[in-house]
Structures are given as C-alpha cells and as structure tokens.
Rosetta silent file (secondary structure, phi, psi, omega in degrees, C-alpha in Angstrom):
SEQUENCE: XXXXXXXXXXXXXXXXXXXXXXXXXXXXXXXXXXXXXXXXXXXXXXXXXXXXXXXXXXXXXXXXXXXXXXXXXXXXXXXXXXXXXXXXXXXXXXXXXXXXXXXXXXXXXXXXXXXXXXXXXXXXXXXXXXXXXXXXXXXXXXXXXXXXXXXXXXXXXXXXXXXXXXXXXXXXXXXXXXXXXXXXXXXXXXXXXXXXXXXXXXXXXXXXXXXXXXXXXXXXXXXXXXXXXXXXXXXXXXXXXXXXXXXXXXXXXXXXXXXXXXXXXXXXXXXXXXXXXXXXXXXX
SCORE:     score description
SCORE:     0.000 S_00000001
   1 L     0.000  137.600  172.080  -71.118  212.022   29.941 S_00000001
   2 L   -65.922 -178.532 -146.267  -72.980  211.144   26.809 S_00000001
   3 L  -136.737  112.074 -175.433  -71.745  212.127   23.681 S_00000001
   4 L  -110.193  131.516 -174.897  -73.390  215.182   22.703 S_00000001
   5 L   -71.063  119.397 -165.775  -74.203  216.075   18.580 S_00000001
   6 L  -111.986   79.135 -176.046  -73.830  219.819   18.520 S_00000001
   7 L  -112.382  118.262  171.402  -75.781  221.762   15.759 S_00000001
   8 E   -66.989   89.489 -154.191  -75.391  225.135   15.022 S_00000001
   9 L  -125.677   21.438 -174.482  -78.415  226.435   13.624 S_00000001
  10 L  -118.008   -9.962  148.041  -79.126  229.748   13.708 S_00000001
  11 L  -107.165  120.687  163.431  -76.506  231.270   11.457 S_00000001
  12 L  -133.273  174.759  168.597  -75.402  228.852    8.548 S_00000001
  13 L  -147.551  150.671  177.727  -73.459  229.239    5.865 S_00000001
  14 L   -39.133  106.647 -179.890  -73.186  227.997    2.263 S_00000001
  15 L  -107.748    8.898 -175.752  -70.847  225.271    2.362 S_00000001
  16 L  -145.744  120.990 -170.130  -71.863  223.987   -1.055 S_00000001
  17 L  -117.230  -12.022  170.290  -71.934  226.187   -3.860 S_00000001
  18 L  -142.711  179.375 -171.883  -71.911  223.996   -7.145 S_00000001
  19 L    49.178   80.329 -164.228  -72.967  221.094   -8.576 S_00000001
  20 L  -134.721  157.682 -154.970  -76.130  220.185   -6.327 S_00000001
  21 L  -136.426  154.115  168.020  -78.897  218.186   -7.827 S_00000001
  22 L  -106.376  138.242 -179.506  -82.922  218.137   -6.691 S_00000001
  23 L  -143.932  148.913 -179.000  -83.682  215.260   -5.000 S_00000001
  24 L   -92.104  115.753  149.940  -87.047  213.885   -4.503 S_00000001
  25 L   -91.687  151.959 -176.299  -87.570  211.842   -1.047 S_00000001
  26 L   -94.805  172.067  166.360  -89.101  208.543   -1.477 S_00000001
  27 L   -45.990  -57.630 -106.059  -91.051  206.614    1.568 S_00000001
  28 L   -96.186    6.183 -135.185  -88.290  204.744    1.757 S_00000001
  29 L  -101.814  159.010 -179.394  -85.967  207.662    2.708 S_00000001
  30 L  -126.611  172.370 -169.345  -85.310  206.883    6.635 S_00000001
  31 L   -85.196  168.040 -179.504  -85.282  209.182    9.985 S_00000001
  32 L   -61.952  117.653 -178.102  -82.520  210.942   11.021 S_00000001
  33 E  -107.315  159.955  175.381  -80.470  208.801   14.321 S_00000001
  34 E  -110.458  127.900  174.917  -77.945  210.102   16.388 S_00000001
  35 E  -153.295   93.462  179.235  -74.491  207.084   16.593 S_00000001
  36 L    82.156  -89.360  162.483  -71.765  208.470   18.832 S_00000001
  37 L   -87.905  -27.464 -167.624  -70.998  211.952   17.739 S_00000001
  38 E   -78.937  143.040  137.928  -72.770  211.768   14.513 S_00000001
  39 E   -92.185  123.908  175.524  -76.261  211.938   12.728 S_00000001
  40 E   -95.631  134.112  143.149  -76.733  208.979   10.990 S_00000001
  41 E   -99.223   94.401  170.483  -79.190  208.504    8.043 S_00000001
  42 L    80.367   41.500 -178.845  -79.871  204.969    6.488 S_00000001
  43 L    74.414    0.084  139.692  -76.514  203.919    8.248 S_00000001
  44 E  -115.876  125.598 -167.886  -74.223  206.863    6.879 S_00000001
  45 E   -35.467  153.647 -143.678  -73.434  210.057    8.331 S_00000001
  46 E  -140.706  130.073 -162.538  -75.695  212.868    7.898 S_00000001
  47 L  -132.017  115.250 -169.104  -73.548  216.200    7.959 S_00000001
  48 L  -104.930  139.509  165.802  -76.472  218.851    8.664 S_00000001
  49 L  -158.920  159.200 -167.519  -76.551  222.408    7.355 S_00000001
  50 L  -175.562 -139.434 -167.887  -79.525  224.300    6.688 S_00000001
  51 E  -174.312  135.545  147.561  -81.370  228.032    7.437 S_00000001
  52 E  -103.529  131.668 -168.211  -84.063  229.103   10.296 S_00000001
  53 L  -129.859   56.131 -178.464  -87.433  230.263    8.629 S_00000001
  54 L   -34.122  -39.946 -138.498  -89.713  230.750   11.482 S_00000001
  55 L   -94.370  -27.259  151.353  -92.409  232.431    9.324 S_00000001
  56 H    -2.163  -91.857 -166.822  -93.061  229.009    6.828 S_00000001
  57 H   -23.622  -72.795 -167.743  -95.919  228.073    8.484 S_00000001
  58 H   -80.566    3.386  156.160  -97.972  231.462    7.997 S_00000001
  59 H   -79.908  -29.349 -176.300  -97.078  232.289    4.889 S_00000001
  60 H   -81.386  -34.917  174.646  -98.277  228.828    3.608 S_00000001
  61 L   -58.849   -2.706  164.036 -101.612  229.363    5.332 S_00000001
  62 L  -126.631  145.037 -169.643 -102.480  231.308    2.611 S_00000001
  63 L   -51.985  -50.957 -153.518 -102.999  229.711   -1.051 S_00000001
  64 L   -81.855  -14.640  173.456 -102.067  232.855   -2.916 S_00000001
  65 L  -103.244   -2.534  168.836  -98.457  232.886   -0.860 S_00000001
  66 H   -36.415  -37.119 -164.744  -97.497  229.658   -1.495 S_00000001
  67 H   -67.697  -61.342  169.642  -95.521  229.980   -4.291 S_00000001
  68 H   -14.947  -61.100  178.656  -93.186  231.936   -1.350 S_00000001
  69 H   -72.794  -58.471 -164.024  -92.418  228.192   -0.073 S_00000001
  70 H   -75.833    4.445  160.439  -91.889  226.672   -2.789 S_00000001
  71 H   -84.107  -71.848 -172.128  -89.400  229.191   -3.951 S_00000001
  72 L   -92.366   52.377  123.301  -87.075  229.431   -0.883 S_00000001
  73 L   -95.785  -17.145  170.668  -86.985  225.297   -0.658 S_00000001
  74 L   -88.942   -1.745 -179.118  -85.666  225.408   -4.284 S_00000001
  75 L   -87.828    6.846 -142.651  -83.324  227.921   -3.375 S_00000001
  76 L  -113.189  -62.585  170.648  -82.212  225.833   -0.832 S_00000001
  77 L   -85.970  -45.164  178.314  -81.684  223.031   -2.420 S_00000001
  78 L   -59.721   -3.689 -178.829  -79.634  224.681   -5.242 S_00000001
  79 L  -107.924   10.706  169.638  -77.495  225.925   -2.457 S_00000001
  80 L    66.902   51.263  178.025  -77.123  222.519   -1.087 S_00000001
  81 L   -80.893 -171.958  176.880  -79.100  223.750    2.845 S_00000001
  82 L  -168.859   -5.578 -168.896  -80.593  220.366    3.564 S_00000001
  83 E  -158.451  145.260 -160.138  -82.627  221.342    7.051 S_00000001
  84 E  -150.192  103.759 -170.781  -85.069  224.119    7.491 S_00000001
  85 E   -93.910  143.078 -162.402  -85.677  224.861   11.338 S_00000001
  86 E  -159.714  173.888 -155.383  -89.242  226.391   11.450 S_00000001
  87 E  -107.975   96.306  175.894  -92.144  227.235   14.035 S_00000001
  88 L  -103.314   84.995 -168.562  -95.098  224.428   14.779 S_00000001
  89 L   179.210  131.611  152.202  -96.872  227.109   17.382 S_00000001
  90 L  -158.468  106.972  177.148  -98.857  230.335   16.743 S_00000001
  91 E  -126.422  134.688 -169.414 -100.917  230.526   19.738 S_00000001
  92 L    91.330  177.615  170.999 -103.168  232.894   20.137 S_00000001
  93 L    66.142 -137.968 -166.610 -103.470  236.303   18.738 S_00000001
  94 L  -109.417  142.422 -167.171 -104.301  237.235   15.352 S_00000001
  95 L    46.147   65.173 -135.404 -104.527  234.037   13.008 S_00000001
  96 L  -102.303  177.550  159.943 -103.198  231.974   15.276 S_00000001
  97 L   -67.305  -87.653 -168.314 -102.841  227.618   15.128 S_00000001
  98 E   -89.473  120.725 -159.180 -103.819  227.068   18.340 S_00000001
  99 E  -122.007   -9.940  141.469 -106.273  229.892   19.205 S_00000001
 100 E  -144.114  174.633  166.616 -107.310  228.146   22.661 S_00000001
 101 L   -62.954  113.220  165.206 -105.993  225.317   24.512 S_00000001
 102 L   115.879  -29.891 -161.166 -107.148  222.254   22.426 S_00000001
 103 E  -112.551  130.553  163.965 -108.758  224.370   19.813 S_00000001
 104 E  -124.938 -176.032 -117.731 -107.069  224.982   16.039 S_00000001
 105 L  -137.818  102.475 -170.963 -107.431  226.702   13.812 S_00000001
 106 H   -70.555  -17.948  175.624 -107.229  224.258   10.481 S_00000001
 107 H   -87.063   -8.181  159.509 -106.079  226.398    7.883 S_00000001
 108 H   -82.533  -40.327  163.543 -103.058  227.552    9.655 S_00000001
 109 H   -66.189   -6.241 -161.452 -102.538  223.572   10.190 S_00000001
 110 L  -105.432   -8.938  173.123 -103.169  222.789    6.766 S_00000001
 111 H   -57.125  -41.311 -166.728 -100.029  225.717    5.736 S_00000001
 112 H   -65.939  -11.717 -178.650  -97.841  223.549    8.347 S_00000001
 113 H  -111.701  -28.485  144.250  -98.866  220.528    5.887 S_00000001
 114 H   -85.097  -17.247  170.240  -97.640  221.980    2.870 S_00000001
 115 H   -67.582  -16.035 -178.641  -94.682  223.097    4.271 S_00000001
 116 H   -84.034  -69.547  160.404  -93.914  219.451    5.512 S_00000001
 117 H     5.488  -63.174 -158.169  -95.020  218.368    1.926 S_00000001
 118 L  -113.612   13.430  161.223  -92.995  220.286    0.021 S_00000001
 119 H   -74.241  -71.883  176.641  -89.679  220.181    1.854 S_00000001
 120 H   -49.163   18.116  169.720  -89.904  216.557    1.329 S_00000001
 121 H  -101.709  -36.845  175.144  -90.043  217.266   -2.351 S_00000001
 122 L   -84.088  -15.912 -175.506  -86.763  218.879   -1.956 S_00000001
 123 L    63.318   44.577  164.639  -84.991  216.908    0.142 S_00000001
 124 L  -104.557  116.839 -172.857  -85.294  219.060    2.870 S_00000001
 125 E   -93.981  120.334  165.559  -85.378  217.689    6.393 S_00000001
 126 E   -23.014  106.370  151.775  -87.610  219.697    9.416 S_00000001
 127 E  -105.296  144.580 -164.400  -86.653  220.660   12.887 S_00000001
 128 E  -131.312  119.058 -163.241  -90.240  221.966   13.559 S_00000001
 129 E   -98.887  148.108 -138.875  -90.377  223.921   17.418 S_00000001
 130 L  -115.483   -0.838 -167.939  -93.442  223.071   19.863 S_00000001
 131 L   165.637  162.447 -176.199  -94.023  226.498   21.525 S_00000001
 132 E  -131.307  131.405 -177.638  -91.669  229.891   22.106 S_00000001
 133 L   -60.645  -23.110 -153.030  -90.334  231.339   25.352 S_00000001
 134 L   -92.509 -170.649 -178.974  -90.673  234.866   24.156 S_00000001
 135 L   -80.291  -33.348  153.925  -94.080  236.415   23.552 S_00000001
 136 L    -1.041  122.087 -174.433  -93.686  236.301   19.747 S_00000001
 137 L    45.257   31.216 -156.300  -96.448  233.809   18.357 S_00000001
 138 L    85.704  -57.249  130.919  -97.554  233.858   21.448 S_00000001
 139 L    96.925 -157.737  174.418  -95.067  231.850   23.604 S_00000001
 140 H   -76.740  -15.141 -163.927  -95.195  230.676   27.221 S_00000001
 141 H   -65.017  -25.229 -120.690  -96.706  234.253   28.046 S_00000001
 142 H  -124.567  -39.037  173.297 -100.023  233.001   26.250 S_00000001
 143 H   -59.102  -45.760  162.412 -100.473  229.261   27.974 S_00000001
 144 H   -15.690  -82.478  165.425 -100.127  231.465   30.996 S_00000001
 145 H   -45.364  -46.792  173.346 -102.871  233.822   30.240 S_00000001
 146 H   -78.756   -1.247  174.592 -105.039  230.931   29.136 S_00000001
 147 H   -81.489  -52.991  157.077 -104.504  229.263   32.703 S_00000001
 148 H   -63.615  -25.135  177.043 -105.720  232.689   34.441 S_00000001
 149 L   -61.790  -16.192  172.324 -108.292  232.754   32.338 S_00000001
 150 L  -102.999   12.284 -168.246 -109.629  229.301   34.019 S_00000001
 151 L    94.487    1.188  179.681 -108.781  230.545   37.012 S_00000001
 152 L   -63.945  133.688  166.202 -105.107  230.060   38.109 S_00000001
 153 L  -106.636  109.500  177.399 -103.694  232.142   40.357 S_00000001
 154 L  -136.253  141.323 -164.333 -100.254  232.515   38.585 S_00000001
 155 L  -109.606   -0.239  156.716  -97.863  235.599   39.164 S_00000001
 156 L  -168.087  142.479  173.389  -95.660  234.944   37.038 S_00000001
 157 L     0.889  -31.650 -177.715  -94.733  233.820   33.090 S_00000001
 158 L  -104.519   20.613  179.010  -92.319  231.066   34.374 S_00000001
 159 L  -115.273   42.977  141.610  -94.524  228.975   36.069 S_00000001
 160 L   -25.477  -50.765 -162.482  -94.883  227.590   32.360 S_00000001
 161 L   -96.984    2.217  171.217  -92.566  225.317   33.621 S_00000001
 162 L  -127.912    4.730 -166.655  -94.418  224.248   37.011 S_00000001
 163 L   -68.436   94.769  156.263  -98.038  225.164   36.678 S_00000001
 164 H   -29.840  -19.112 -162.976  -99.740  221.797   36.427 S_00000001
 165 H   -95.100  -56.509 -174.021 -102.628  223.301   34.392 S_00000001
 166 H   -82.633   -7.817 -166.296 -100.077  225.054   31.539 S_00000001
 167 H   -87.432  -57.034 -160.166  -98.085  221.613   31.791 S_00000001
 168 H   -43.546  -50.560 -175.684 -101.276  220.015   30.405 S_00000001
 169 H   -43.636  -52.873 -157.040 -102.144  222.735   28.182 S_00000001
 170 H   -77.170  -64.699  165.391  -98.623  222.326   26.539 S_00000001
 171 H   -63.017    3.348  164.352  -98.862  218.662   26.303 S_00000001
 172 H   -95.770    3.945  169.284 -102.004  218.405   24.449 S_00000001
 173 H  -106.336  -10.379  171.206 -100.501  220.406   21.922 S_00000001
 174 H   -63.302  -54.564 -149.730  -97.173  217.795   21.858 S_00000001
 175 H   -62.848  -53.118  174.475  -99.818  215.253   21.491 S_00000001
 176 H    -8.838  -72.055 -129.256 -102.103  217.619   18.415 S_00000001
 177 H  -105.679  -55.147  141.808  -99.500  217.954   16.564 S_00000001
 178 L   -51.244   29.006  166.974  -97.479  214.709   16.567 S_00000001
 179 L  -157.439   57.045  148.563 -100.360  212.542   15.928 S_00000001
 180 L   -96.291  150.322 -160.189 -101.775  215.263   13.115 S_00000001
 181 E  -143.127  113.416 -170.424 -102.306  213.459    9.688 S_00000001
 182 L   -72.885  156.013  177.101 -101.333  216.029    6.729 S_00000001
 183 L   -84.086    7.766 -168.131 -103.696  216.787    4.434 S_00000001
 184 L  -115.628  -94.913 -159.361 -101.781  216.710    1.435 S_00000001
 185 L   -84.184   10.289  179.317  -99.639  213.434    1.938 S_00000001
 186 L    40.994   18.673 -175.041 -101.625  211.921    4.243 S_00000001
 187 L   -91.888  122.141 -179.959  -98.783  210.880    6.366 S_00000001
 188 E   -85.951  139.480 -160.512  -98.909  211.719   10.205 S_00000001
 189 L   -44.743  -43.248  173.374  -96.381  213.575   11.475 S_00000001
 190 L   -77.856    2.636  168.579  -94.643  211.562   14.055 S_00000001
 191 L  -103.678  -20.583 -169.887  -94.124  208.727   11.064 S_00000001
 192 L   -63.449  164.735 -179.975  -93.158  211.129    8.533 S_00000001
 193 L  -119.654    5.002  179.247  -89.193  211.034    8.083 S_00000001
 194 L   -74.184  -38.377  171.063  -88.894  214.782    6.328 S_00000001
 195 L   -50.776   84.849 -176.309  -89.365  215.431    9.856 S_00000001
 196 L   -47.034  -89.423 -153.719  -85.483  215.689   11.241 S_00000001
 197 E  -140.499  171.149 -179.216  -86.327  216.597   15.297 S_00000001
 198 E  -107.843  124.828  156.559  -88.728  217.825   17.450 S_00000001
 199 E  -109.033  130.610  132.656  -87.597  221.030   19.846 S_00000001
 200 L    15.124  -84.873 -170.264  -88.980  221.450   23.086 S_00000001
 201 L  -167.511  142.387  169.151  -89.170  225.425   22.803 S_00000001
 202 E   -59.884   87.306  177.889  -87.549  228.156   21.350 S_00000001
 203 L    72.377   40.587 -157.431  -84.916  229.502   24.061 S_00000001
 204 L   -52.551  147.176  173.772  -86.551  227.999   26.931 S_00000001
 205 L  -142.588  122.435 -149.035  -85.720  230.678   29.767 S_00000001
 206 L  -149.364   52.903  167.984  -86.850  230.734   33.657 S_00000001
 207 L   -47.165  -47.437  153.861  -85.014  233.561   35.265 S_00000001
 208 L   -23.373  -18.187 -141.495  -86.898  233.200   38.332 S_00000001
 209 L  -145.781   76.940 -157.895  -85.280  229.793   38.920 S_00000001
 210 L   -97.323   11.908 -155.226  -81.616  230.759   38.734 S_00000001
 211 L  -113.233  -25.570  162.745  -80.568  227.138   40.348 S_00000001
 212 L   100.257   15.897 -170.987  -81.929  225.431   36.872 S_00000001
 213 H   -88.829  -53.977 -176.567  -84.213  223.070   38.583 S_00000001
 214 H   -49.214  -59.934 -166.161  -87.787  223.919   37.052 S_00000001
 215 H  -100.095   26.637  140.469  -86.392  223.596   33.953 S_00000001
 216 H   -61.074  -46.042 -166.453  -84.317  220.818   34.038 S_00000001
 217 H   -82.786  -17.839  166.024  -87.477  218.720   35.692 S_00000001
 218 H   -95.004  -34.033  159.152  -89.416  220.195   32.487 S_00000001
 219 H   -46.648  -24.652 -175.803  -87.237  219.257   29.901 S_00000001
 220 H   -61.027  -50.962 -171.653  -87.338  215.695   31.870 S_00000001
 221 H   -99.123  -32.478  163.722  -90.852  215.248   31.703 S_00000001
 222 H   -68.644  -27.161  161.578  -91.956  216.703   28.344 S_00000001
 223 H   -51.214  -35.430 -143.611  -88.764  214.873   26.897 S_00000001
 224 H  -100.643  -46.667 -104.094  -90.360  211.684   28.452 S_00000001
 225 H  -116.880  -51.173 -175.339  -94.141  212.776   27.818 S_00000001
 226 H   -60.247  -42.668 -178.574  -93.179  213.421   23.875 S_00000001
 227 H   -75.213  -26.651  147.607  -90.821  210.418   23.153 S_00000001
 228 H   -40.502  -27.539 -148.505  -94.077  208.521   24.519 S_00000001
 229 H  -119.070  -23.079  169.000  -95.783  208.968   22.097 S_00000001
 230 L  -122.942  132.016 -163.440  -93.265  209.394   18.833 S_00000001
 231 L  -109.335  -69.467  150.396  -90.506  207.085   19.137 S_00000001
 232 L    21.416  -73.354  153.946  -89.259  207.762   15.501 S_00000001
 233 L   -84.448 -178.816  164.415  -87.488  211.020   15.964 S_00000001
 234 E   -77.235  157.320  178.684  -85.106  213.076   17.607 S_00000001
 235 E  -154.238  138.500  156.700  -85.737  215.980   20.030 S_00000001
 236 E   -91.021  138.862 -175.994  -84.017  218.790   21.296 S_00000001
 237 L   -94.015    0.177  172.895  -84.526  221.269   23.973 S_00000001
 238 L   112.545  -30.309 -157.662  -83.915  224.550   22.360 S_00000001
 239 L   -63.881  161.240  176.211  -81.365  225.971   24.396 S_00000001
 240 L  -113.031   44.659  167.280  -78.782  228.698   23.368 S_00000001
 241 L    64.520   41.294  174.065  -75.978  226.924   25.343 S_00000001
 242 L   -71.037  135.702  176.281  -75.313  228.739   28.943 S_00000001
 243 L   -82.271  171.730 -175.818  -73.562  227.159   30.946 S_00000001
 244 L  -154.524 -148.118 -157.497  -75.335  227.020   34.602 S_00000001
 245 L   -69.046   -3.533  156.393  -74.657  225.945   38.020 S_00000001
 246 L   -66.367  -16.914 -179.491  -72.922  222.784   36.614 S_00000001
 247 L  -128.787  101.408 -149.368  -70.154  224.669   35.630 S_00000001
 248 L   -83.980  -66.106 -161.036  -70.007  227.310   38.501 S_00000001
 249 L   -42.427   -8.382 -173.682  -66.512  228.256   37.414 S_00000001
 250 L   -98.723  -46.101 -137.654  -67.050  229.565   33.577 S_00000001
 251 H   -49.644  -50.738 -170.738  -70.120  231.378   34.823 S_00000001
 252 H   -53.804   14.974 -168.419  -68.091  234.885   35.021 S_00000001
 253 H  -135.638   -2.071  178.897  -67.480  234.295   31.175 S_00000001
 254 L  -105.681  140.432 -177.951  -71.148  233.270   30.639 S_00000001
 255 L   -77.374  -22.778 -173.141  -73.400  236.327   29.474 S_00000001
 256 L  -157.887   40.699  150.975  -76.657  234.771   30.907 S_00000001
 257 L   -39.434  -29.639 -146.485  -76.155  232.144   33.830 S_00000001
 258 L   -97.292    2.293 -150.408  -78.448  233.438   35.513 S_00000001
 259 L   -89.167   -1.760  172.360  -81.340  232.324   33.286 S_00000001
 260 L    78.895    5.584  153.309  -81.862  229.236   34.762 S_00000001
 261 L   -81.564 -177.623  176.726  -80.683  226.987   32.211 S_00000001
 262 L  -165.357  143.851 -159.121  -77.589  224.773   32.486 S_00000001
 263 L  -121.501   20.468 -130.834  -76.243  223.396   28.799 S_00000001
 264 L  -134.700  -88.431 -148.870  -74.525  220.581   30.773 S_00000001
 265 L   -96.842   -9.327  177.283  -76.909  218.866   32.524 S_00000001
 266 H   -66.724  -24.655 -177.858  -80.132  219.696   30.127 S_00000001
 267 H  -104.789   19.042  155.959  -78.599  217.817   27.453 S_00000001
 268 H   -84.033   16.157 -163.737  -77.793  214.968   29.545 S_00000001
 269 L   -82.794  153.017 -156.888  -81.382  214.152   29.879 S_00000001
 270 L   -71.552  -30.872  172.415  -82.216  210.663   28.557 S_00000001
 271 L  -110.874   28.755  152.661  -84.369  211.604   25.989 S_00000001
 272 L   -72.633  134.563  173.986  -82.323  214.794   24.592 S_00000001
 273 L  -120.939  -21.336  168.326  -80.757  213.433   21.467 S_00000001
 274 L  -135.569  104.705 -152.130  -78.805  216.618   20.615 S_00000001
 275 L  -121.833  166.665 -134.235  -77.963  219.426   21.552 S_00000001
 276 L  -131.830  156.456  164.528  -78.120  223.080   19.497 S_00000001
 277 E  -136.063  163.365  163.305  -76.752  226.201   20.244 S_00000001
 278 L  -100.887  156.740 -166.553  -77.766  229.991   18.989 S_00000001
 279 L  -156.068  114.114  173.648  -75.461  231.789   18.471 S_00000001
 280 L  -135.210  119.192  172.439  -75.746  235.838   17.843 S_00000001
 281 L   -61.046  -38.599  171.479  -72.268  237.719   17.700 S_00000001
 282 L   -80.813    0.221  176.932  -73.571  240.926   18.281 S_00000001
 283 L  -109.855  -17.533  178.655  -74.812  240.161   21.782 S_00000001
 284 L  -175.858    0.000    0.000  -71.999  237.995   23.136 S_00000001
C-alpha cells in the first residue's frame, strides 16, 4: 500500500500561540511534495495546520469586502494557521463563477485572484476545491440540471459521476480554472506555488453505487484528466474517510458505508497524493 499523508482539515486547532512572524512568499518559495509520510517543502518537512473558509472567494468578489480577507489571513498568520482550504466553484444560482457550463462570470474570478494574492502575502498556502457534492454553491445537483437542460435523460444526481456529458462539463472547469492567469499577480494558477493542492470535490458521495465503483473510476479519471494538465501540485479527492467494501469487516463501525466511497482504495489511486479526512464529532 502506498504511504498515505493524512490531513485533518476541517477542525484545527491553534498549535502555535506566540512568537510568529509575517512572512512574505517570494517566487522562489517552492510547491508543496509529498516524501514518504511527509509534506515536503524546498526539501524539509512541511507540518500543515490551517482553517476551512469556504466563503473567501465571494466575499472578495466585492471591492468594498475585501478588507474581510485581508483581515482573517493576518489573523492567521499571527496564530501561526499556514493553509486555508477554500471553495474554487459557485455554479450557478445567484452570483455564481461559473453561471453555465464554460461561461464565468469574471468578477467572481477576479475575488478568487485576490484571495490567491493575498494569502501569498501571508504565507498562506491554498487547498482550493473544484466543485461540491451537496447542492450548496451549486454542487453536482447543478452540472446535472445543466445536462437536462441539453437534453440528457438523467434520473438521478449521481450520474455526476458517469454521465459522459457532466464528465465534460466538469472537466472544462478543471481545465478554466487551472490554466486561469490572476489578474493581480499575473501568475496562472497551476504554476503558482501559494497553491498547496487541488481537491477533486467536497465530500464526493454516490449512494446509488453502494459497491464504490462509479466513484472510484471517477476519481481515476479526473485524477488522471487534472494531473494532465498541472503537474506542479498535489490533489486530493475530498473524502471524509469511510471505509467501503475494502474493508467489509469495520463496516458495522462505519456510520456511512453505504455511500459508495471506500477510503482504502480511493486513495490508492496513482494520482491521489494525500489523503484528508472530515471529521464532525457531533455526527459520529
């Protein structure tokens, strides 16, 4: 089994409470690697702790809220966080990024460009998430909808993960957005190095599919379809660590087996580099 780096990112907690310094990254600052167990940065371990801020993006799409960002990245930094997991998706709906397939919406892309910006000011590193299972921001419900809307006969939400039509949909927004060139720092996204990882999707889920196959063959091929095209970082699939039909035998101790993941074999996929769990206390 590969050796998998295991970050816990949805609860963190202050592990550094004095003497922390603002740091500026230079070009020169390099991306984050994975070397046995570890994340490595410029050839010495990289010990990650941080906060999830979904909401970054759309608060930065407006001028007059800016101030918002730049305020909880210095708070951030004085508290030594170092990674700020955040939302590159709003599809659909009201103010959305992507507001059809292929078509954005630039002033929501140009918040996502100071927020890359000024995290790198801070020495704050990115994991920035491609798309959401739930309906929230839109989600998989929304690629869906835009598939019937071309005609697709699709009955139901999860065949996100087989619809040829919605696969496409999804990867022209992989491609958008990792070969987007910010407007502030002029740096494109899949070269920038504030950028930690890529994720897949926020809590991919396929309940239909309790045997874990659709989405195991879509983590396969959008891992493959994404690492085409940015070689540079890391990527993750999202998951909140259920065990699945590789491990039959835990399942009576797993809260959601049936969900069609499997935290096993998704993060043995070749082009997984890590893999994250959520973790809420009050539900299990």
């Amino acid at each position: 089994m590969r050796s998998l780096v295991i970050k816990y990112f949805l609860f963190i907690f202050l592990i550094y409470e004095h003497n922390l310094y603002f740091q500026v990254l230079t070009a020169e600052d390099g991306f984050i690697t994975t070397e046995t167990e570890h994340f490595m940065l410029n050839g010495s371990p990289f010990y990650a702790n941080g906060f999830n801020a979904y909401w970054l993006t759309n608060i930065a799409s407006d001028l007059s809220q800016r101030n918002k960002i730049t305020s909880a990245f210095a708070e951030a930094s004085n508290h030594g966080l170092i990674i700020s997991r955040t939302w590159a998706f709003k599809d659909g709906g009201y103010s959305p990024l992507q507001y059809s397939p292929g078509f954005y919406n630039e002033q929501m892309f140009q918040g996502l460009d100071f927020v890359i910006s000024e995290a790198r000011k801070y020495g704050i590193k990115l994991i920035l998430s491609l798309v959401n299972n739930y309906e929230d921001y839109g989600g998989k419900k929304q690629y869906v909808n835009w598939a019937r809307s071309q005609g697709q006969n699709i009955s139901s939400d999860d065949e996100f993960f087989t619809n040829s039509i919605v696969k496409g949909f999804y990867k022209n927004h992989i491609k958008v957005v990792l070969k987007r060139q910010n407007s502030i720092n002029k740096v494109v996204y899949k070269d920038d190095p504030t950028i930690m990882a890529w994720e897949l999707m926020n809590e991919p889920r396929c309940s239909t599919d309790a045997s874990g196959k659709n989405i195991q063959a879509w983590i396969t091929e959008m891992a493959s379809y994404l690492k085409s095209i940015d070689s540079n970082h890391l990527l993750e699939a999202g998951l909140e660590g259920f065990y699945g039909q590789s491990n039959a035998q835990k399942q009576q101790n797993n809260p959601y087996f049936e969900v069609g993941t499997d935290f096993i074999t998704n993060n043995q996929i070749p082009n997984i580099d890590f893999a994250t769990v959520h973790s809420y206390p009050d539900q299990w």
